[in-house]
LOKEVEX-324782 format. One line per field, with one value per residue: x, y, z of N, C-alpha, C in turn; residue number from 1; residue in one letter. Coordinates in pm, 1 decimal, padded with zeros to 6 digits. Layout:
N
n_px <- X|...
n_py <- Y|...
n_pz <- Z|...
ca_px <- X|...
ca_py <- Y|...
ca_pz <- Z|...
c_px <- X|...
c_py <- Y|...
c_pz <- Z|...
resi <- NUM|...
resn <- A|...
END
This chain:
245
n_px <- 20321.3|20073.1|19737.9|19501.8|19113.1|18821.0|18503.0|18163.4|17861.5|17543.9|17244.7|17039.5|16652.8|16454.4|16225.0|15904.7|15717.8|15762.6|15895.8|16125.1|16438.0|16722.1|16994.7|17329.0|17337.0|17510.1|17803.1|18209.9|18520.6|18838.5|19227.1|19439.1|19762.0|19912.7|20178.2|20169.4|20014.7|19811.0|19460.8|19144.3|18749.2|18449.7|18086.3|17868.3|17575.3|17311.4|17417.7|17569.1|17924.4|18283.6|18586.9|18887.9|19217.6|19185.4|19142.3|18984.8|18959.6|18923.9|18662.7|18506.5|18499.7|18419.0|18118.8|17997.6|18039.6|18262.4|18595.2|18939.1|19038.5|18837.1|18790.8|18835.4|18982.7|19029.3|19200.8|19552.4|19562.5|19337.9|19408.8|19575.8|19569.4|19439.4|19184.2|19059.8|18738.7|18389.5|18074.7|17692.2|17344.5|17000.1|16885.5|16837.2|16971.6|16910.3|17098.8|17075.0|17050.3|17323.9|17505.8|17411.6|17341.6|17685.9|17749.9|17590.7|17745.3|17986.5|17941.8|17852.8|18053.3|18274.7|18238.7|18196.5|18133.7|18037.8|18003.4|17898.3|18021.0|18081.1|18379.1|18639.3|18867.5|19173.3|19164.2|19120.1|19045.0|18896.4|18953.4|18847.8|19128.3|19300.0|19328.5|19175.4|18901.6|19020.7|18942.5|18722.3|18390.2|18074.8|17937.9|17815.2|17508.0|17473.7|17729.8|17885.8|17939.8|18236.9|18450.0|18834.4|19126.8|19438.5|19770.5|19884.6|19710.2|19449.8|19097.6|18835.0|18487.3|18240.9|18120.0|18019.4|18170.6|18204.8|18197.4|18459.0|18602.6|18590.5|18693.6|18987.9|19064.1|19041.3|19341.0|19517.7|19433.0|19290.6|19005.5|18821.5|18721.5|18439.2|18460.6|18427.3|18179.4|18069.9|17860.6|17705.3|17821.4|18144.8|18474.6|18733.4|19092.4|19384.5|19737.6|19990.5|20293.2|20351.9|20395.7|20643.5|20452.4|20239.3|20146.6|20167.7|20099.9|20174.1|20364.4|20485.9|20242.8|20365.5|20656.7|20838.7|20757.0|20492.7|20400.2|20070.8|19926.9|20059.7|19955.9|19730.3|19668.2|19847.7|19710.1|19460.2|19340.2|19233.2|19273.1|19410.1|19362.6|19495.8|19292.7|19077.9|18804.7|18441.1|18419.5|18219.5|18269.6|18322.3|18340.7|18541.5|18385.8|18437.8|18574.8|18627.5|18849.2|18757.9|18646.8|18806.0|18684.8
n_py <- -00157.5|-00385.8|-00368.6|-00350.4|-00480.7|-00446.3|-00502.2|-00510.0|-00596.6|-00424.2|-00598.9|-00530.6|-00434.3|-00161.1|00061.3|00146.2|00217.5|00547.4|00631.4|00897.6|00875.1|00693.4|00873.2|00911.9|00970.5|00970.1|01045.8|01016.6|01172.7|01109.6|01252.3|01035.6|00940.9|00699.5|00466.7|00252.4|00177.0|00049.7|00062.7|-00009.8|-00093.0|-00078.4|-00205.3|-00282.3|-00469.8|-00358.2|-00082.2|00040.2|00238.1|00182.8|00280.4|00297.4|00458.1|00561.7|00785.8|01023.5|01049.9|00734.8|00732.2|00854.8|00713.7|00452.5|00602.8|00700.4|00522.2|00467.1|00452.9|00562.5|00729.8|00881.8|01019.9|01364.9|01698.1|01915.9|01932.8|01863.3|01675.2|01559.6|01280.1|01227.3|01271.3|01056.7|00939.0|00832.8|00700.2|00672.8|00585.5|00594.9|00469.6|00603.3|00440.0|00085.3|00075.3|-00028.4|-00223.2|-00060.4|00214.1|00281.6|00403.1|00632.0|00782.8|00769.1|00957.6|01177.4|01208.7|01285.5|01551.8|01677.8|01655.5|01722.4|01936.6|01866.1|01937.0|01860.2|01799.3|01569.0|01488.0|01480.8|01416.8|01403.3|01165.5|00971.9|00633.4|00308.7|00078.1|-00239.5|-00476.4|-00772.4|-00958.7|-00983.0|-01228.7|-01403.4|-01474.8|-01627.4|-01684.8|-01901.9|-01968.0|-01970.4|-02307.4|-02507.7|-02436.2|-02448.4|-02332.5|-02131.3|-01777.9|-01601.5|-01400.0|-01334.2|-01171.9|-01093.7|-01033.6|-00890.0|-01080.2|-01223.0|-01368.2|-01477.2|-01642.3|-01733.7|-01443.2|-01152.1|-01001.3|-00736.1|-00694.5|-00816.9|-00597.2|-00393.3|-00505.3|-00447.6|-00214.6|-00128.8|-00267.4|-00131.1|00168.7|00331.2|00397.3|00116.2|-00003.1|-00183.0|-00293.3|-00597.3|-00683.4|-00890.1|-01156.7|-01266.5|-01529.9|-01539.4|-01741.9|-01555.5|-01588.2|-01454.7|-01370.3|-01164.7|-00964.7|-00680.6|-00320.2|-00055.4|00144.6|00016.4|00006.0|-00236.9|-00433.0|-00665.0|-00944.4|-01040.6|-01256.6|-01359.4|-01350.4|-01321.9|-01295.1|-01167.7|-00846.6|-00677.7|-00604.7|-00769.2|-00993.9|-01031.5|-01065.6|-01298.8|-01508.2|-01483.2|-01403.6|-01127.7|-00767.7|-00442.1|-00094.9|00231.6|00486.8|00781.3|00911.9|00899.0|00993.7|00943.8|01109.3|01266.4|01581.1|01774.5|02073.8|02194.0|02148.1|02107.7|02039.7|01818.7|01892.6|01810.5|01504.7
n_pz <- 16920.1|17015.1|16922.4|17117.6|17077.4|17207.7|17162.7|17238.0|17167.7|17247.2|17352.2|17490.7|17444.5|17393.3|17560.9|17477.7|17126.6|17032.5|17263.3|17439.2|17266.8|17448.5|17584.1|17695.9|18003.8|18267.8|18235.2|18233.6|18129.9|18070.9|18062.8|17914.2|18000.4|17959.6|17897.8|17733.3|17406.6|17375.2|17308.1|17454.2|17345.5|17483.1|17496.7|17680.8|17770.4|17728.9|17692.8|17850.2|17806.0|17771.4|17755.6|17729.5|17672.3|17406.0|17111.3|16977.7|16684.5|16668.6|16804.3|16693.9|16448.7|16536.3|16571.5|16376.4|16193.2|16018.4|15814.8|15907.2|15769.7|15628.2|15754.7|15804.6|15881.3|16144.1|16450.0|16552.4|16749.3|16777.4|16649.6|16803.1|17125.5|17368.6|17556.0|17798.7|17917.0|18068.5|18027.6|18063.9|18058.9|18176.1|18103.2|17929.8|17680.6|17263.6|17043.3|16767.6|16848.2|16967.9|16820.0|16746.6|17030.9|17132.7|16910.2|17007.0|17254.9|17157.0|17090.3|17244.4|17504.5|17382.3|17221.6|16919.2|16634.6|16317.0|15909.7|15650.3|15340.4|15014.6|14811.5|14565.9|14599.7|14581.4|14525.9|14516.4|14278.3|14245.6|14048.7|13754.9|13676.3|13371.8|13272.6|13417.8|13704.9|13965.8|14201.9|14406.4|14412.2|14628.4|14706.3|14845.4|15035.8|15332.5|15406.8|15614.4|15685.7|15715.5|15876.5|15831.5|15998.7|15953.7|16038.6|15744.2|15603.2|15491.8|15525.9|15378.8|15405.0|15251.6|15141.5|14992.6|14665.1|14757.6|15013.1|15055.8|14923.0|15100.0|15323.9|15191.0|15213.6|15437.9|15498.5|15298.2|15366.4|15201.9|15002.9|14834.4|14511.2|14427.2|14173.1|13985.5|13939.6|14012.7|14130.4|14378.6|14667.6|14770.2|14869.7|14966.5|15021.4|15131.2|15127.9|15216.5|15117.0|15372.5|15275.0|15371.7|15454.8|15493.7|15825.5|16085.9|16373.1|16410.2|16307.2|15951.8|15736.5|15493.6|15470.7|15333.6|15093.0|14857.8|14728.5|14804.2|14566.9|14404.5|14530.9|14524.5|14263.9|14161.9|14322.2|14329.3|14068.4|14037.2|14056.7|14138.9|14064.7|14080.1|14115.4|14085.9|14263.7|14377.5|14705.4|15048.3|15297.5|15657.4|15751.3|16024.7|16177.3|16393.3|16729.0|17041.5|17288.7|17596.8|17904.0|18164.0|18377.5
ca_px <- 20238.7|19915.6|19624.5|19321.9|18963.9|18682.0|18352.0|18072.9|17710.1|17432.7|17182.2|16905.1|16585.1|16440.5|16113.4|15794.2|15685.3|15751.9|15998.5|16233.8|16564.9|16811.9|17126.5|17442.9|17337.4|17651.6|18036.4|18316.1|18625.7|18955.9|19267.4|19538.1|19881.8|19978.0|20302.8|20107.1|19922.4|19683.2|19345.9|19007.5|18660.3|18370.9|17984.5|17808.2|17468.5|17173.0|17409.0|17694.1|18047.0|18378.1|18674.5|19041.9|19292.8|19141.0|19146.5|18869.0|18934.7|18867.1|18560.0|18406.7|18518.3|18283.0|17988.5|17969.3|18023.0|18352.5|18746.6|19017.1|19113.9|18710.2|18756.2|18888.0|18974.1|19038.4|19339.2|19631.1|19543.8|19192.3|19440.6|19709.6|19548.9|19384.6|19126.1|18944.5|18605.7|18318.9|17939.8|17574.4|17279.1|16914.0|16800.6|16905.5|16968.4|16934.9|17231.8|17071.5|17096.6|17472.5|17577.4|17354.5|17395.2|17787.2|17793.2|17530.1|17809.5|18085.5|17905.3|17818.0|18130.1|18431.8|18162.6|18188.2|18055.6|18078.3|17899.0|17916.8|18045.3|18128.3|18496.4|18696.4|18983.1|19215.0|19048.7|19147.0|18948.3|18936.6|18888.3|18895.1|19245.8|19275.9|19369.2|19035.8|18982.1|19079.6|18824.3|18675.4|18239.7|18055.0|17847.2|17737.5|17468.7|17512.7|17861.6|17871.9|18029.5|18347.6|18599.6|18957.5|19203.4|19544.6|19834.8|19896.3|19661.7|19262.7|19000.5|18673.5|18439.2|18094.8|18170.6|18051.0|18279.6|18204.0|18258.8|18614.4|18693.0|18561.0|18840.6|19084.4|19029.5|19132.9|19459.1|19558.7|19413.1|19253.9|18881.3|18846.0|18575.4|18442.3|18430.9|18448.7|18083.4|18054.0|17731.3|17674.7|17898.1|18262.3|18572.3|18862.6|19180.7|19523.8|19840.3|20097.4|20412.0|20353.7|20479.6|20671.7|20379.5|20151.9|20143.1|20093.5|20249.6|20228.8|20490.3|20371.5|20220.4|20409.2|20761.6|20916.1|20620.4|20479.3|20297.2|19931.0|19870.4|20109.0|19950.7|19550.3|19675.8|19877.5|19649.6|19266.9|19299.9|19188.3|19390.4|19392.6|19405.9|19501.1|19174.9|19023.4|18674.8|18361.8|18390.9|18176.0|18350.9|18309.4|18449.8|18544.7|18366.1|18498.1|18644.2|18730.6|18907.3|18680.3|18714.9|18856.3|18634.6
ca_py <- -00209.3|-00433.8|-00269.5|-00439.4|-00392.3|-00549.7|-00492.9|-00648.1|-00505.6|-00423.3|-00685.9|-00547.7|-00342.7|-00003.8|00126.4|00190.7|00314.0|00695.2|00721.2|00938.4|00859.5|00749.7|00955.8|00861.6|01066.3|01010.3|01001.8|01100.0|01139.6|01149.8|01204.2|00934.2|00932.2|00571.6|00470.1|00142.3|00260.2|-00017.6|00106.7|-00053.6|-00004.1|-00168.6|-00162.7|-00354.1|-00511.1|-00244.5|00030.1|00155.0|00245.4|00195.7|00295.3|00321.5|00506.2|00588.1|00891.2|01109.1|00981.7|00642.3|00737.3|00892.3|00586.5|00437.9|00672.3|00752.1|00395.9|00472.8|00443.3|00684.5|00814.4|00931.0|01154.8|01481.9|01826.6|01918.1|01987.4|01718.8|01598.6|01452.0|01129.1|01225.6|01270.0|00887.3|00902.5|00721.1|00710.2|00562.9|00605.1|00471.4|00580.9|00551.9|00337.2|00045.0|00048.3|-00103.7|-00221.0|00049.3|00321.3|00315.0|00500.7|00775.2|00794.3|00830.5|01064.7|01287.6|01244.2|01338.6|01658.9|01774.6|01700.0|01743.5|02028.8|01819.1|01954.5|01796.1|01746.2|01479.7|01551.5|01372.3|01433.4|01335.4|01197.4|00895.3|00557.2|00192.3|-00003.7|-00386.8|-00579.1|-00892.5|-00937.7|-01016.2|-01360.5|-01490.3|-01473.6|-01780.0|-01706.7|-01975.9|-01946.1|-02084.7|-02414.6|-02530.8|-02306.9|-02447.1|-02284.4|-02060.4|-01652.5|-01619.2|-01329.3|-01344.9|-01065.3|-01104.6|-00939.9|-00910.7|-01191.0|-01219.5|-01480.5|-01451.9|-01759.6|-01686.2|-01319.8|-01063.9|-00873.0|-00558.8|-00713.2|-00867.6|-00483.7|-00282.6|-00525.1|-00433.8|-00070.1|-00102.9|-00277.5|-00024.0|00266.7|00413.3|00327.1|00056.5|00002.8|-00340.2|-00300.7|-00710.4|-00728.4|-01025.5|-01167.4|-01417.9|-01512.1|-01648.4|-01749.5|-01514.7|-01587.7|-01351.0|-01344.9|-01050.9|-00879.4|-00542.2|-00218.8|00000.7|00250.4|-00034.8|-00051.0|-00325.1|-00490.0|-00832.7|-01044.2|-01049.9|-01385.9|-01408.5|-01195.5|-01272.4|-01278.7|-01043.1|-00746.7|-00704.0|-00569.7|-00908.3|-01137.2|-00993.4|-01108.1|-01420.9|-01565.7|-01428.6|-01336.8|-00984.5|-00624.9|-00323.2|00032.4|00331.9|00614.7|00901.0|00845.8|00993.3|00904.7|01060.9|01184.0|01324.0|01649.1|01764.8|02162.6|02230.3|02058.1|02136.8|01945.8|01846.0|01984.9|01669.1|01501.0
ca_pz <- 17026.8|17002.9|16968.9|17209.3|17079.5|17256.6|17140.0|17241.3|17135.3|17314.6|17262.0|17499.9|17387.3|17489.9|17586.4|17371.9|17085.3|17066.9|17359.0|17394.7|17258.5|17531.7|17585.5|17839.3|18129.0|18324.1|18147.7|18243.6|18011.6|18144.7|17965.8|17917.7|17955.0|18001.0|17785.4|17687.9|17359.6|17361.4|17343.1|17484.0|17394.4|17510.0|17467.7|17771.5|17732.9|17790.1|17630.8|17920.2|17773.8|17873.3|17682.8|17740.4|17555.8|17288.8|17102.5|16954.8|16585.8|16671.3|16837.2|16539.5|16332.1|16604.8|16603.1|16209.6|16088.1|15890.4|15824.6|15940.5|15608.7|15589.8|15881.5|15799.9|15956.1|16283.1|16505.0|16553.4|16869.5|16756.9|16640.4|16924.3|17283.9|17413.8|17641.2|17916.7|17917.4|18121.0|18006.8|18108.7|18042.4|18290.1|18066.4|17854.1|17509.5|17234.9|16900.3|16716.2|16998.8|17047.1|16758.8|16750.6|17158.0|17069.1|16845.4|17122.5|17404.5|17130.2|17022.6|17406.7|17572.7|17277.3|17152.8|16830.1|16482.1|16144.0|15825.5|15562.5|15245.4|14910.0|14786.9|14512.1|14675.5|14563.2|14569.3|14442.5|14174.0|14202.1|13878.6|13736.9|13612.0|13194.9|13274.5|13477.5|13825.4|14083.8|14370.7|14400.7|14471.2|14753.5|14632.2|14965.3|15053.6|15445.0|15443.2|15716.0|15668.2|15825.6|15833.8|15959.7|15903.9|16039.3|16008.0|15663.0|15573.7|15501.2|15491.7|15410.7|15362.2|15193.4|15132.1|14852.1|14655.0|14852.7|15157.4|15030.1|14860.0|15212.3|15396.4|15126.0|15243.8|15551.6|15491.5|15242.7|15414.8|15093.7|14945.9|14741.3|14497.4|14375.2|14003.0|13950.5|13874.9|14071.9|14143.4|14483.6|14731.5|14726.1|14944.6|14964.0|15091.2|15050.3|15217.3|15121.3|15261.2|15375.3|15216.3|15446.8|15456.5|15594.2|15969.5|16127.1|16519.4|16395.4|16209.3|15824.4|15725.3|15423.9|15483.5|15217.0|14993.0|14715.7|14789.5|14843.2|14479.5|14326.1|14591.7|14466.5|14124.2|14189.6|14424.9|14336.3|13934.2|14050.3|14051.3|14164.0|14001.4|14137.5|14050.4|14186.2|14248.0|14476.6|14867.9|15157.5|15371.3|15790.5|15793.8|16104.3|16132.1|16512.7|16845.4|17117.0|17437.3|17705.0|18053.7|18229.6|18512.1
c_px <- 20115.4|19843.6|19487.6|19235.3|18890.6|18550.8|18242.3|17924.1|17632.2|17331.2|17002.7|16778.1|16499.2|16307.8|15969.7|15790.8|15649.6|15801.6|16100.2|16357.5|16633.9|16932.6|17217.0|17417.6|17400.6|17745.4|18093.6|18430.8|18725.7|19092.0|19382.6|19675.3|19991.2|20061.3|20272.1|20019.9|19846.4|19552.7|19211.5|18846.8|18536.9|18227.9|17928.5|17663.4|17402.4|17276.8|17530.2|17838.6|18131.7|18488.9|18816.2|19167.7|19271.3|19136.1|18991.2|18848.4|18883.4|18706.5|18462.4|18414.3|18396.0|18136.8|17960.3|18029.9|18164.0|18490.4|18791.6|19023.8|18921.1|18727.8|18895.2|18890.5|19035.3|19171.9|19430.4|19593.8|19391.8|19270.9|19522.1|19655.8|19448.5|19324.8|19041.4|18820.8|18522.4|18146.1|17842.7|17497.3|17131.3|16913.8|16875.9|16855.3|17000.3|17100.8|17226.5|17107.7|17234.8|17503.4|17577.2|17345.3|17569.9|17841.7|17680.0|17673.9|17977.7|18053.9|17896.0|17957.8|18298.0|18324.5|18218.6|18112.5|18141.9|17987.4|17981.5|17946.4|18077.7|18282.5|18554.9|18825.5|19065.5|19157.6|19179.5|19044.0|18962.7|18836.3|18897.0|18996.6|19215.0|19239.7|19229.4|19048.4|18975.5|18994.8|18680.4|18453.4|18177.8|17969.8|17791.1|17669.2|17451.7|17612.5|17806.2|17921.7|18128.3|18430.1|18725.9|19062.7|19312.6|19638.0|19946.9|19813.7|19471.0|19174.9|18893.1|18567.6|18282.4|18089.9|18128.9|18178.6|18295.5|18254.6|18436.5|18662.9|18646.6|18668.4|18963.7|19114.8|19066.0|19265.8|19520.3|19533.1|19357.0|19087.7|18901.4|18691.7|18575.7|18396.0|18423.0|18314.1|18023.3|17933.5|17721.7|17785.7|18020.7|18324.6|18695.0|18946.3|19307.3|19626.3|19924.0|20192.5|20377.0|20450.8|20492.1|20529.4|20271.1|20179.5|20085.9|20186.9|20242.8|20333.0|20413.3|20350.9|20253.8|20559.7|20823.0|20841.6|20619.4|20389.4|20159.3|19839.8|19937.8|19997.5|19788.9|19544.4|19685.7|19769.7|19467.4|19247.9|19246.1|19292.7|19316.5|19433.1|19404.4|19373.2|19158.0|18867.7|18575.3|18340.4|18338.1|18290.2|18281.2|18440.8|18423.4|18537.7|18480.0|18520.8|18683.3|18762.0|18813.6|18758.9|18697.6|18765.4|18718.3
c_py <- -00279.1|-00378.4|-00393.1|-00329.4|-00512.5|-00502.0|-00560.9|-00541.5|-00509.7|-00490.0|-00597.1|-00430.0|-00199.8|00023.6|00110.7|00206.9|00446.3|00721.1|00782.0|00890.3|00822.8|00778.5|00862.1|00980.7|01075.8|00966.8|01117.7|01081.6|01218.5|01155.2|01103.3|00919.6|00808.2|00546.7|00359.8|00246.6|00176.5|00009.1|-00009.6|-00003.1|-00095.4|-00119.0|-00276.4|-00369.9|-00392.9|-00078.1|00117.3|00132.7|00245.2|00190.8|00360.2|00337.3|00533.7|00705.1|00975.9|01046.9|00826.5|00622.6|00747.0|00774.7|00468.6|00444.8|00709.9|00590.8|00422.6|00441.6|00556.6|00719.4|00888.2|00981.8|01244.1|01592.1|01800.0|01937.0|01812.1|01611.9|01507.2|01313.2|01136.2|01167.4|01158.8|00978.0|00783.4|00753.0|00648.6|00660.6|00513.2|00588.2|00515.6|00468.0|00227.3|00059.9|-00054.6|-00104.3|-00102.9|00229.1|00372.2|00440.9|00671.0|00857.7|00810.4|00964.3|01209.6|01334.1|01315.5|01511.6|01767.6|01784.0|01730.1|01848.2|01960.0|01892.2|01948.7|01821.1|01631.0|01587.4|01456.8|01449.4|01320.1|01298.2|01037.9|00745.7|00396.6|00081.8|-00135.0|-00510.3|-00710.9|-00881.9|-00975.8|-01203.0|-01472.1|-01435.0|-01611.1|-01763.5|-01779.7|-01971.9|-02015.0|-02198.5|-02420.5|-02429.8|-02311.0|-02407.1|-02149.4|-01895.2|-01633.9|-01514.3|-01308.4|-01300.7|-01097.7|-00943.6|-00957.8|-01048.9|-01145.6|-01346.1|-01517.0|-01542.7|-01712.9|-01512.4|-01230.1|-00984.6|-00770.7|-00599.4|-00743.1|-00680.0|-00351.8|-00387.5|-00494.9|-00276.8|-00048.7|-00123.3|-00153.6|00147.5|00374.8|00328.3|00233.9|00052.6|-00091.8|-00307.3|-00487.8|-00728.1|-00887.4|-01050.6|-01302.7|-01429.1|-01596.5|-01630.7|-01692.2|-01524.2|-01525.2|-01355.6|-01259.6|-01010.8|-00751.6|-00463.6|-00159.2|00105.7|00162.0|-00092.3|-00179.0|-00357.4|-00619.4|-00864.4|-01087.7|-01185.0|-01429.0|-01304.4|-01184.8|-01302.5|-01185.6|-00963.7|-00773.2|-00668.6|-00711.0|-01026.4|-01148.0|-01084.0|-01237.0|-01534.2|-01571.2|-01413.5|-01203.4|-00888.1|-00514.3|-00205.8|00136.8|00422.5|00702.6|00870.7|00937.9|00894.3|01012.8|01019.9|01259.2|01449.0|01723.0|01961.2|02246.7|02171.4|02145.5|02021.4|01925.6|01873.2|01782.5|01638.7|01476.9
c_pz <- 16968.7|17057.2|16958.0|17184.2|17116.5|17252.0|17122.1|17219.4|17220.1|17255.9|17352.9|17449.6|17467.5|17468.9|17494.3|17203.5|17063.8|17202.7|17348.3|17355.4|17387.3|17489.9|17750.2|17947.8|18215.9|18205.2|18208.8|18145.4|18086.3|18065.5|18025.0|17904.7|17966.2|17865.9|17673.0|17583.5|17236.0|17396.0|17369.8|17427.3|17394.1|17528.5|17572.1|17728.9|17793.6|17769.8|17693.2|17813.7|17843.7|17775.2|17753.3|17640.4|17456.1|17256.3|16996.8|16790.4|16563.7|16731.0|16768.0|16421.7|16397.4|16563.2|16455.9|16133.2|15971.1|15922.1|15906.9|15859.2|15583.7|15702.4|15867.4|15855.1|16096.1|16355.0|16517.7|16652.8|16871.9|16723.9|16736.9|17079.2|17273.6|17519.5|17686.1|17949.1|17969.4|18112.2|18068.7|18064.1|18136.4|18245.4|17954.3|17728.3|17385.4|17099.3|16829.8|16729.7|16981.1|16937.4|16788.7|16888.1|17160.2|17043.5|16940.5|17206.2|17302.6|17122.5|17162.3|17477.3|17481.9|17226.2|16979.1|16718.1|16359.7|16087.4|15727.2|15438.4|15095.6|14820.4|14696.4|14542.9|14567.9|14613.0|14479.1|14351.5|14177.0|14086.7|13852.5|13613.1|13471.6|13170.6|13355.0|13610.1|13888.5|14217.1|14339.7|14495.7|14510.3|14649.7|14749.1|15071.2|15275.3|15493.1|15564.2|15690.7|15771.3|15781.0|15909.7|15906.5|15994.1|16011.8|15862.3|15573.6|15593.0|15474.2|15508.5|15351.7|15344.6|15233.2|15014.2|14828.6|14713.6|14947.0|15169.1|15026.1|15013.2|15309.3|15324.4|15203.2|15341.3|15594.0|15385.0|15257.5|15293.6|15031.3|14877.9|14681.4|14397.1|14281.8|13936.7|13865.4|13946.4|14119.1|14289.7|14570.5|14680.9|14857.6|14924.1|15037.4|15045.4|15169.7|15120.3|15245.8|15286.7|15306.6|15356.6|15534.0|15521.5|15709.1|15981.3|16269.7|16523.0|16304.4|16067.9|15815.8|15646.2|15444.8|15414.2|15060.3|14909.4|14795.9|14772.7|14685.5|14405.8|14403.9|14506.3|14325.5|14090.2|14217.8|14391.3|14176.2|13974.8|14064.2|14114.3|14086.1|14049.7|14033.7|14132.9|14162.0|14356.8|14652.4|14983.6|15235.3|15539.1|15773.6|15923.0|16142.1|16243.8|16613.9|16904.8|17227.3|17545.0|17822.7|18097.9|18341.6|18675.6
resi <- 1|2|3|4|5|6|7|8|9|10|11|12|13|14|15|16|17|18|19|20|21|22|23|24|25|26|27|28|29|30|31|32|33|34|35|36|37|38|39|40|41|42|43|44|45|46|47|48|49|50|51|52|53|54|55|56|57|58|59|60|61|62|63|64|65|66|67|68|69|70|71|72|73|74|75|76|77|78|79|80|81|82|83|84|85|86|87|88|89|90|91|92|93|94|95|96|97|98|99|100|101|102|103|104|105|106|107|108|109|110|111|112|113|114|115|116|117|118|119|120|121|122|123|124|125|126|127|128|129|130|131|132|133|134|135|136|137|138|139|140|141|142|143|144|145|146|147|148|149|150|151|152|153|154|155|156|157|158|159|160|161|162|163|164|165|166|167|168|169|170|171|172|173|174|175|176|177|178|179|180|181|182|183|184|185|186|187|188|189|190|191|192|193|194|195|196|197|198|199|200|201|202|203|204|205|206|207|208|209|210|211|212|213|214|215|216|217|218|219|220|221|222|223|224|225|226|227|228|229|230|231|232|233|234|235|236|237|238|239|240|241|242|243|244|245
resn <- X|X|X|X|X|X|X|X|X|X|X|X|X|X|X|X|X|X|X|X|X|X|X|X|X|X|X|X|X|X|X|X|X|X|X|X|X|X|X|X|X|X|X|X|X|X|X|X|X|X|X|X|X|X|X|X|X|X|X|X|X|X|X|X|X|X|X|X|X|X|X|X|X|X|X|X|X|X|X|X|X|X|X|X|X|X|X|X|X|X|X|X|X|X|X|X|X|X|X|X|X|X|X|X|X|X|X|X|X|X|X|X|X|X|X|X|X|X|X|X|X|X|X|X|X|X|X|X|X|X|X|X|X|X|X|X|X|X|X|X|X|X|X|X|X|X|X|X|X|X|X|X|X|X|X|X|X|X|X|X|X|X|X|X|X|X|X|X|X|X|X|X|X|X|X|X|X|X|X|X|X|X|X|X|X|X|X|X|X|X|X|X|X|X|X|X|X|X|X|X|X|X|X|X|X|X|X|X|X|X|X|X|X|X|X|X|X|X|X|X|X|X|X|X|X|X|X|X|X|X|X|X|X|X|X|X|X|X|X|X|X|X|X|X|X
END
């Protein structure tokens, strides 16, 4: 199935100096059993929520700024059961707000508790191959930043290495960590076939292509190395189910 995300930020601003925090003072969360398992989630100007289908792990990928593979613990149904969700809060909020408003309404009504942690877990290293690399670096400092991830495909126009090796991370579902050394921005572009093990519900952009570790090489002069390395981590202390509205 295609999975719909619409997120739009809250652009407007909030109160004083030294006011309280706002919180979502109404939500309800309902759960979801629609067969469709395309999820929604949406951030309205001045701070209300509105989310559909979604499940509790994507929320926290949300509200803690991270991957799935960095959220650990917890019972099965934190990636299983989708809910529906509809927040506001009195007052509007601002971009900064949402998260930390979030992760309030996860903690009160999923009785949510985590901590951070740093874990040595399996990670990917990207280098510059023996041979040079082929990513080519911006000159024209009017170039614009552009990123556009498909399915099986990436393209990122005035881009640091980090930024290229934190989209690698999500197609491969494992950290990556920009060892290149690279200094300034560049233009990356990659097309690869998927491995079985990477989801995806589009049609690959190369299908009968090389994989995503040949195409890195081919295509960019750069590699990847399998390591173990240090990654925080959300672990997940306790949960429970909210009471349905």
């Amino acid at each position: 199935m295609k999975t719909l995300i619409v997120l739009l930020t809250a652009l407007a601003s909030y109160g004083q100096s030294g006011a309280v925090p706002p919180k979502y003072d109404v939500a309800s969360i309902k759960p979801n059993t629609d067969t469709d398992f395309r999820f929604a989630f949406r951030i309205e100007p001045g701070g209300a929520l509105a989310a559909t289908g979604i499940t509790l792990q994507r929320l926290m990928m949300t509200a803690y700024n991270v991957q799935n593979f960095r959220i650990v613990g917890g019972p099965d149904w934190v990636t299983s059961r989708r809910w529906d969700i509809q927040a506001r809060a009195d007052h509007p909020a601002s971009q900064a707000q949402i998260r930390p408003m979030l992760r309030a309404l996860l903690e009160t009504r999923f009785q949510l508790h985590s901590h951070s942690e740093v874990r040595q877990l399996p990670v990917f290293e990207l280098s510059v191959d023996h041979k040079g690399s082929k990513v080519p670096r911006v000159k024209d400092p009017e170039t614009k930043a552009d990123v556009r991830v498909g399915a099986a495909s990436m393209e990122l126009t005035k881009a640091t290495a980090a930024t290229f090796a934190s989209q690698l991370s999500y197609a491969l579902n494992r950290p990556v960590i920009d060892k290149t050394n690279f200094s300034g921005e560049f233009n990356f572009a990659l097309k690869w076939t998927p491995e079985p093990s990477e989801t995806t519900d589009q049609p690959a952009s190369a299908p009968n292509g090389p994989s995503i570790f040949t195409a890195i090489t081919e295509q960019l002069g750069l590699r990847l190395k399998a390591e173990h390395g240090p990654v925080e981590v959300i672990v997940i202390d306790d949960v429970q189910l909210p009471l349905a509205d």
